[in-house]
Structure formats: C-alpha cells, structure tokens
Legacy VTK file of the C-alpha trace (Angstrom):
# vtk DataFile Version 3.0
C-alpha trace
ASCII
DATASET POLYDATA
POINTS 168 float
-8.751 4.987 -24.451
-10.683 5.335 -21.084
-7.493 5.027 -19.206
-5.731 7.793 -21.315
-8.548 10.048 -20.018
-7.926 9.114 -16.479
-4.140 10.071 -17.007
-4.625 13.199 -18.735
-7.976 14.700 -17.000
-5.794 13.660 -13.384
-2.540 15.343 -14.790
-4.589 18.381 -16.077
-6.442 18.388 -12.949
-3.548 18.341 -10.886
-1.639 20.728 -12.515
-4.110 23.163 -13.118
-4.780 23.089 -8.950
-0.743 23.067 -8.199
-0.326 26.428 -10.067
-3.354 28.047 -9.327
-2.734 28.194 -5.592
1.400 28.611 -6.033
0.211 32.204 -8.104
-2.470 32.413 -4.636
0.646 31.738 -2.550
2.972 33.966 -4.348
0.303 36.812 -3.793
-1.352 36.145 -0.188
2.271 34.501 1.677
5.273 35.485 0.099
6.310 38.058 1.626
4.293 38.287 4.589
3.929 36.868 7.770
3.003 33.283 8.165
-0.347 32.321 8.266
-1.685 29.677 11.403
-4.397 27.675 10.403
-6.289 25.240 12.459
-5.239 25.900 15.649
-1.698 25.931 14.167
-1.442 22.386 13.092
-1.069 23.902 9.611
1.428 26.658 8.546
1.351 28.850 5.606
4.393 30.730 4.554
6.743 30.981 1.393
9.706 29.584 0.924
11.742 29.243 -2.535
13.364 25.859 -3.009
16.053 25.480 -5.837
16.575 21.752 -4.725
14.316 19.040 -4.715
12.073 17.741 -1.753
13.630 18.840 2.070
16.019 21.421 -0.168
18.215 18.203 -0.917
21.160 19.577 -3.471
19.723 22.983 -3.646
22.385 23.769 -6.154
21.444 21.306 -8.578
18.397 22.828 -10.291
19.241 22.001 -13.412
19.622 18.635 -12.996
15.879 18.281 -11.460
15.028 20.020 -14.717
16.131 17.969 -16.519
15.032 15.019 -14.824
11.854 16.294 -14.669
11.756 16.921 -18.043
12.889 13.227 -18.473
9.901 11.559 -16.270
7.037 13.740 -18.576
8.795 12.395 -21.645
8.460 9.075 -20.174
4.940 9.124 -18.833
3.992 10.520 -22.566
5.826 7.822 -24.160
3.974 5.168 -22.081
0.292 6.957 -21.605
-1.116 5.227 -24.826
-0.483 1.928 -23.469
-1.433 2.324 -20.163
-4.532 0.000 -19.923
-4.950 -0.114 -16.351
-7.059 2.688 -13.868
-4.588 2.700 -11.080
-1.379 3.272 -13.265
-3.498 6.242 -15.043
-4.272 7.709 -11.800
-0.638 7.291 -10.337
1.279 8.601 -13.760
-1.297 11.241 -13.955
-0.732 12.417 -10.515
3.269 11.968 -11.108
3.181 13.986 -14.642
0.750 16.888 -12.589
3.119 16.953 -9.857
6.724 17.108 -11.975
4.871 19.513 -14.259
4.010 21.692 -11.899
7.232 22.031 -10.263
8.853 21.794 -13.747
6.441 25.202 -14.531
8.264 26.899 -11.423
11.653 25.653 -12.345
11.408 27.000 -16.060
9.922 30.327 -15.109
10.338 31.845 -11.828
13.433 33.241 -10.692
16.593 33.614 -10.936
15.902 32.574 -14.792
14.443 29.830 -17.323
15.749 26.667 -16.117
16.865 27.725 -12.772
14.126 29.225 -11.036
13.405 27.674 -7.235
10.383 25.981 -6.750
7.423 27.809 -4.677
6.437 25.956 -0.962
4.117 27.310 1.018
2.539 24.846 3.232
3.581 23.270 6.683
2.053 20.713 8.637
3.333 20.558 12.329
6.711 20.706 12.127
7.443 19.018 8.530
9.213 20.567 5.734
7.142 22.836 3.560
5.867 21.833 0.349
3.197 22.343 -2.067
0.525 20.867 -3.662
3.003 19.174 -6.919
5.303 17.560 -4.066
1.662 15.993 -2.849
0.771 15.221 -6.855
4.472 13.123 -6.782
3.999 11.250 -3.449
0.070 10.029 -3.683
1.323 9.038 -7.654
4.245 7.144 -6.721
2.423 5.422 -3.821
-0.428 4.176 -6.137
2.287 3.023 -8.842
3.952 1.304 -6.222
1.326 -0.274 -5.001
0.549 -1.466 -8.508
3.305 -2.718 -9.200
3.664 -4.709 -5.736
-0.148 -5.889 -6.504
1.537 -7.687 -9.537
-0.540 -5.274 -11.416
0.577 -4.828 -15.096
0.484 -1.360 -16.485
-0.186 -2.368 -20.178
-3.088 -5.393 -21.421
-1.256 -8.301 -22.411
-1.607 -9.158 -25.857
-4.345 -11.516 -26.675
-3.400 -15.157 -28.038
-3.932 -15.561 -31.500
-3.200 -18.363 -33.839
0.499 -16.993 -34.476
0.476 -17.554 -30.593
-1.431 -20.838 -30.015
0.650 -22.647 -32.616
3.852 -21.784 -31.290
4.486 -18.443 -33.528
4.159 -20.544 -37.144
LINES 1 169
168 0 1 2 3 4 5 6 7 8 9 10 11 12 13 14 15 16 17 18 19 20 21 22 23 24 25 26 27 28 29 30 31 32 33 34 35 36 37 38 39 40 41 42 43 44 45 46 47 48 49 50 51 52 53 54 55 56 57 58 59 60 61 62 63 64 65 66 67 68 69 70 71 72 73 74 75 76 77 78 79 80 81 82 83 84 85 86 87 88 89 90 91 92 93 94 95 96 97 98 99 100 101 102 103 104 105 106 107 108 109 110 111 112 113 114 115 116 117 118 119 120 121 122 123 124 125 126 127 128 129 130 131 132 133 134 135 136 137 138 139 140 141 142 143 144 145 146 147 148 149 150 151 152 153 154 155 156 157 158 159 160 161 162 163 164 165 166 167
C-alpha cells in the first residue's frame, strides 16, 4: 500500500507541477519574446509540438494519444502490485509525465485529441521541452535502472505448503 502512495502522490505531484507552469508558460512566453535566463544558458520561449519529443512525426498526434492513453492504462493496471519504491517513483514520474502531455493533447488546439503539446524551455542549444518530457525521461531512467538492477517490480509470492510440497 506504501508503494501505491509513492506512485500516485509522485504522479499527482508531477502532474499537478507540469500543468501549472504550461498555463504560466502559455500566459508569460507564448507569444512574446524569449526569455534569457542565467546568463543565457537557459531559454524560455513557446513552441507548440503536435509530435512527440524533437517534433518526431509531428503529424501523428493521434497516435501519441493514443499511446499515451495506452501507457496510463497500463501503469493503472499494474500500480496495485507494484511492491517496490523505485518502480513507484519511476511509473509515477512516467504516468505524471504522459498525463500531462496527454492533458495538452486532449485539450489545446486545433481540437480534442489533436491539440500540440506546449514547450517552453531550452537549455543551450537543445530542443525545447517541458516539464512532462522531464517527468518521462527521469521515470524511464529509474525503471530502467530497476530493471537492469534485477529489481522485480511486484513481491514474489511467499512459499506456502501448496509450494513446499511441490503444488499437492
């Protein structure tokens, strides 16, 4: 139960952060010149992205809908058997950071289902992003590393007698 807190406080967390400073972004960048921060290693400026991360297949929105929609359904599916910290933590970050661009995709424009995704942050000279695309990056790096730990994400079942006597 402890670990289904840790997924769903991180998710909630993350989420709640993501949109908060997209609807700060949408206000204070879009539209306006960009914004240097310190000493310019940092860039703030709006950009709409219909594809996914680096505007990769910009013209397939729908299908990071609904692949988006298909990695919450999974991480919901799984959450109650999650028994581990570090697979909370890393499917709560994931489910923050595809919900969050999920949000954007559902209702900004053009329309429900197809609406681009807001970035509005640049460091150096990468490709802009925002705070969900961070959410989906630090989750899949702690999953991975999980997984490459040999951590399992679910308790194995303790032995019982069905178990000990070879299932009789």
């Amino acid at each position: 139960m402890r670990h289904q807190y840790v997924l769903w406080t991180t998710a909630a967390a993350g989420l709640a952060v993501d949109q908060t400073t997209k609807a700060i972004a949408a206000v204070s960048v879009e539209g306006h010149e960009p914004v240097h921060a310190l000493g310019g290693a940092v860039t703030f400026t709006a950009f709409r992205n219909s594809g996914a991360a680096g505007s990769f297949a910009p013209h397939a929105t729908v299908v990071f809908t609904l692949l988006a929609l298909a990695v919450l359904g999974f991480i919901v599916r799984v959450a109650p058997s999650v028994s581990r910290p570090g697979w909370a933590a890393g499917l709560g970050l994931i489910f923050a950071g595809a919900g969050g661009n999920l949000a954007d995709r559902l209702f900004r424009t053009p329309g429900f289902g197809r609406g681009a995704v807001l970035d509005f942050i640049q460091v150096g000279h990468s490709g802009i992003f925002n705070l969900a695309d961070q959410c989906v990056s630090a989750g899949a790096l702690i999953v991975f590393v999980q997984a490459l730990r040999g951590v399992p994400m679910r308790a194995k079942p303790a032995a019982g007698p069905l178990y000990e006597s070879g299932g009789r």
